[in-house]
C-alpha positions in Angstrom: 10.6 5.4 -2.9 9.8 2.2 -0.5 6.3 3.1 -1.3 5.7 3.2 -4.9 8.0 0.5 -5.4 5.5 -1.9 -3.1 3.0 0.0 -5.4 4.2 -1.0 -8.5 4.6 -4.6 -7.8 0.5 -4.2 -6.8 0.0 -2.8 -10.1 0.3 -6.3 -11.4 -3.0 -7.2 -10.1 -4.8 -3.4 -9.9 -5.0 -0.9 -12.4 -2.9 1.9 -11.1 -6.1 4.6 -11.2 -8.3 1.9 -9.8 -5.7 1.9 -7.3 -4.8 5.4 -6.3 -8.9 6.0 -6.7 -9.4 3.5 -3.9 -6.0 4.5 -2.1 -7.6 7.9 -1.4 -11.1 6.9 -0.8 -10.1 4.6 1.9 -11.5 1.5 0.0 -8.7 -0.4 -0.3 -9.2 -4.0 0.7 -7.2 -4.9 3.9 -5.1 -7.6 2.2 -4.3 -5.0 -0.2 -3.1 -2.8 2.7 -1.3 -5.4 4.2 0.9 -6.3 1.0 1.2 -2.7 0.8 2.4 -1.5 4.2 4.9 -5.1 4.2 6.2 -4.4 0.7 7.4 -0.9 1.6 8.8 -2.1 4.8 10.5 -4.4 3.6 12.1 -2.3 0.4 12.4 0.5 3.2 14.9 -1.7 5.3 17.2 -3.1 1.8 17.4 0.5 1.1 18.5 2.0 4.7 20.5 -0.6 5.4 21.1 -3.8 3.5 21.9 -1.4 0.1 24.7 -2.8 -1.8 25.6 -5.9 0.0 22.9 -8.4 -1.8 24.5 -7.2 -4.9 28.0 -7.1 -3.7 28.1 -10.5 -1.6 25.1 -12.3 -3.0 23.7 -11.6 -6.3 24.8 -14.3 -9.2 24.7 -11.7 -11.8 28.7 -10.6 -11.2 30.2 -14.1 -11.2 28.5 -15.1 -14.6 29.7 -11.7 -16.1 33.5 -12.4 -14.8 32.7 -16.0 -16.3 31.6 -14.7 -19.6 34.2 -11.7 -20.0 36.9 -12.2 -22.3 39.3 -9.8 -23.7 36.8 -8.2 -26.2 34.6 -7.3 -23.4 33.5 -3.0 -22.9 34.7 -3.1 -18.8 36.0 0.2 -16.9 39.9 -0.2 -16.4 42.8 1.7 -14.9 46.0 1.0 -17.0 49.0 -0.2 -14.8 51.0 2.3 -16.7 48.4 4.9 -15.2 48.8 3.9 -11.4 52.1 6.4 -11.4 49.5 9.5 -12.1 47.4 8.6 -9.4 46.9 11.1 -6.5 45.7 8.5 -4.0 42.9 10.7 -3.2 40.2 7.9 -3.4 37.5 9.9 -5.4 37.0 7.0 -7.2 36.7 4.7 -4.1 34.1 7.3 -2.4 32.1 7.3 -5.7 31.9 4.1 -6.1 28.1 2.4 -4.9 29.7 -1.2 -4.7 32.7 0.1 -2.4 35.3 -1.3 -4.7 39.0 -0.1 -5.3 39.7 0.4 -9.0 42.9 0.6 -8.4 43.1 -3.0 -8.0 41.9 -4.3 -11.0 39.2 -5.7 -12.2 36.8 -7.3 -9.6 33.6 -9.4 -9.9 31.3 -7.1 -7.7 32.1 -4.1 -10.6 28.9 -2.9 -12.6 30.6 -0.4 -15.0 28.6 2.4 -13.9 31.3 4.8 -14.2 31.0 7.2 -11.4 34.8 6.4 -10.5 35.7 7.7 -14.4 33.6 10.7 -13.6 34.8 11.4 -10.2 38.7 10.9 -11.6 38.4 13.2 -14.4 37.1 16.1 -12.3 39.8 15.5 -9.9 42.0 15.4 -12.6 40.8 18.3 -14.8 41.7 20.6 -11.7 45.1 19.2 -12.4 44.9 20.0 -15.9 45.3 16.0 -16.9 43.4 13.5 -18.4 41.1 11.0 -16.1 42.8 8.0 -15.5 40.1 5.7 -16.1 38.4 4.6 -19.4 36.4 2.1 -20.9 38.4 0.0 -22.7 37.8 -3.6 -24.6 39.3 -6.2 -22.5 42.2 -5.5 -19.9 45.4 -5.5 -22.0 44.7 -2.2 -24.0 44.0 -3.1 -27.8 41.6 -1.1 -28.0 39.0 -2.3 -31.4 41.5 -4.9 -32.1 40.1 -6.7 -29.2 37.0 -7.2 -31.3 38.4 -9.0 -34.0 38.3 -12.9 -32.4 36.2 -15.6 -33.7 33.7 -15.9 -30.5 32.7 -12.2 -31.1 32.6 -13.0 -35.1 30.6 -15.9 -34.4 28.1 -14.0 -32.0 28.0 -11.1 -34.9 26.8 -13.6 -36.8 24.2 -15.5 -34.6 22.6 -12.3 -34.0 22.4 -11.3 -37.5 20.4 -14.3 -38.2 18.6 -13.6 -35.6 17.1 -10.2 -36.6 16.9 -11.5 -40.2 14.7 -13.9 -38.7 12.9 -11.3 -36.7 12.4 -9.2 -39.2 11.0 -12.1 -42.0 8.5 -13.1 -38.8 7.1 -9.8 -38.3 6.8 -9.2 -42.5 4.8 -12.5 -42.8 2.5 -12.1 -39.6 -0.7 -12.5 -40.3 -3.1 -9.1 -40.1 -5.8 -11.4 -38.0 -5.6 -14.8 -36.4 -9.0 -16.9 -35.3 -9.5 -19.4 -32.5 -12.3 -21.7 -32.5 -13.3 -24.3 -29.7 -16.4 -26.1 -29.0 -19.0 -24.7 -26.9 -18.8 -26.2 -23.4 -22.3 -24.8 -22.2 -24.3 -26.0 -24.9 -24.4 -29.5 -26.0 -25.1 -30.0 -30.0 -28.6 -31.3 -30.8 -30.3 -32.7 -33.3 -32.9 -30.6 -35.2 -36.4 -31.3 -36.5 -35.3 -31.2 -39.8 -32.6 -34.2 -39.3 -30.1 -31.4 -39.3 -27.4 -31.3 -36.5 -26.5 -28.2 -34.6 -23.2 -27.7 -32.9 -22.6 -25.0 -31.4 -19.3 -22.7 -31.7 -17.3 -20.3 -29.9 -14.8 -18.5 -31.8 -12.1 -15.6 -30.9 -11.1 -13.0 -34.0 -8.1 -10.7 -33.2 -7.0 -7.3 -35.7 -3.2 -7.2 -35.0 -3.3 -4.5 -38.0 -3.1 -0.8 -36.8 -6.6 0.0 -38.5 -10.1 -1.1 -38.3 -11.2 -4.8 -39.6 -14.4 -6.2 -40.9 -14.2 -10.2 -41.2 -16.6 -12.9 -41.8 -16.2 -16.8 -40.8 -17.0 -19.7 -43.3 -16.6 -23.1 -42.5 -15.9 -26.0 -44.7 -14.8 -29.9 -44.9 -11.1 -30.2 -44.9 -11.2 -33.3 -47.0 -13.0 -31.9 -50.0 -14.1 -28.0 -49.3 -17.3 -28.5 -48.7 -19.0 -26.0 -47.2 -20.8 -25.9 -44.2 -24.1 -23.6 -42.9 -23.5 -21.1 -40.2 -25.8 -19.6 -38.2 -25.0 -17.0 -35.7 -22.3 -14.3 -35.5 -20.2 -14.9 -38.4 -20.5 -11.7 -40.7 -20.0 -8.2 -40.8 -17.5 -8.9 -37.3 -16.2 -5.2 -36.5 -13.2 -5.3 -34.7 -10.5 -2.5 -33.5 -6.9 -2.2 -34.4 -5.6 -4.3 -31.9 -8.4 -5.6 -30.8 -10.5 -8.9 -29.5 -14.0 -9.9 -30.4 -15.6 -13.0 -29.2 -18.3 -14.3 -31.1 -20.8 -17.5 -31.2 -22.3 -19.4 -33.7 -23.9 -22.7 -34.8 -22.9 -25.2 -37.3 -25.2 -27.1 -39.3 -24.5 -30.4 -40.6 -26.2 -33.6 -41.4 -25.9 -36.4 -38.4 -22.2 -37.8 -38.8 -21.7 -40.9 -38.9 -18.1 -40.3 -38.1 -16.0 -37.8 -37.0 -15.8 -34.9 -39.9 -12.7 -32.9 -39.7 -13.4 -28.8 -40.1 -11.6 -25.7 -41.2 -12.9 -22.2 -39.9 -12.1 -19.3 -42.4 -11.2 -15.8 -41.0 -11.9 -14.0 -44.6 -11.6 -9.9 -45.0 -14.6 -7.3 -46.7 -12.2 -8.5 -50.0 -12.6 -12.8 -49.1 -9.3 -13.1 -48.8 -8.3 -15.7 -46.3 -6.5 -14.3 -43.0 -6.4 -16.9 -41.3 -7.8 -20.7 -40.9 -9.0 -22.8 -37.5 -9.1 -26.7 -37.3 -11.6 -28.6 -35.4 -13.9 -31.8 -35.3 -17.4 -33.0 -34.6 -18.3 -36.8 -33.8 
């Protein structure tokens, strides 16, 4: 388990079949061994013998859930009223992977896995009684009533606008989106025929789930005008899901100051998909 949890976090930086490929060929670079090897160490020790006592004594998590818990919060309780039922066998105590009592309330160090619940109601099923611990919405017993307060109304509601606004974001995304930025390889020039060449790079990505075909225009974003490319800009084949790079040249007379542009992402029908601003000097 210490193993493929140090493999995992490698699998960050190497493709897991590059990496098993390599693991079993005996090509695996020695700083990859070494973060290996450490890693699994490491998780190999917090497993055998740290275990539960980062989470217990250490980890934040518990003292921001006792902070946020209210009485309309889902946590595993054992009624007072219960307590008289018990058997003091400690199933629940034995079952429990943060070595916490129940039977004492509720405590910080709790993660409402409910292996005490389970391990009380088979105890209590040989019995022929009901477990006598439940999930239960806050600690004084209300039950659903617990959920009818104004912080869980006004979280209701916070998340409802939320998804609306989810949901309107992913209707209106955009099937395609284009990036365009100067080319920093190739300087522009100026051609024989007085004309100016500046050259383009440009990136088109299909977020659709099918096939596109686009084309790139350029024009003035003053008046429209259009502009000459030359290059990759037509017929650009690209997979759902998909990237294409692609690099072109712009043709315009000598400016004589800076001209503000708009690149075009059209589809086979010229609609626009989407529009990329930049400027030449």
């Amino acid at each position: 388990m210490a193993f493929l949890v140090s493999a995992n976090l490698l699998w960050y930086f190497i493709e897991p079949l590059n990496f098993f490929a390599k693991l079993i060929s005996g090509q695996l670079h020695y700083v990859t061994w070494i973060c290996l090897l450490f890693g699994a160490l490491v998780i190999f020790l917090d497993l055998s013998f740290v275990r539960r006592l980062m989470c217990r004594d250490f980890c934040p998590y518990g003292r921001f859930q006792t902070a946020l818990a209210d009485q309309s919060t889902l946590v595993l309780h054992l009624a007072p009223a219960e307590l008289k039922r018990c058997i003091k066998c400690d199933s629940c105590v034995r079952a429990c992977p943060m070595e916490i009592d129940i039977r004492q309330g509720y405590q910080v160090e709790c993660i409402n896995c409910g292996r005490c619940l389970d391990a009380c109601r088979q105890v209590m099923a040989k019995r022929s009684q009901p477990g006598l611990i439940s999930y239960t919405f806050g600690t004084s017993g209300q039950g659903l009533k617990a959920l009818l307060n104004l912080r869980t109304l006004l979280l209701s509601i916070a998340t409802l606008v939320l998804v609306v606004i989810l949901a309107v974001a992913v209707y209106q995304r955009p099937t395609a989106s284009l990036k365009i930025a100067l080319s920093h390889s190739v300087a522009s020039r100026t051609l024989k025929d007085g004309n100016r060449a500046t050259f383009f790079n440009a990136w088109v990505n299909n977020r659709s789930s099918t096939k596109g075909i686009y084309h790139i225009k350029a024009r003035q974003a003053e008046n429209g005008q259009s502009f000459v490319l030359k290059g990759q800009t037509e017929q650009l084949t690209v997979e759902a899901g998909g990237n294409l790079r692609v690099d072109f040249v712009l043709l315009t007379t000598v400016p004589k100051s800076k001209i503000e542009l708009e690149f075009i992402l059209l589809d086979q029908n010229n609609n626009e998909l989407a529009v990329a601003e930049a400027h030449i000097k």
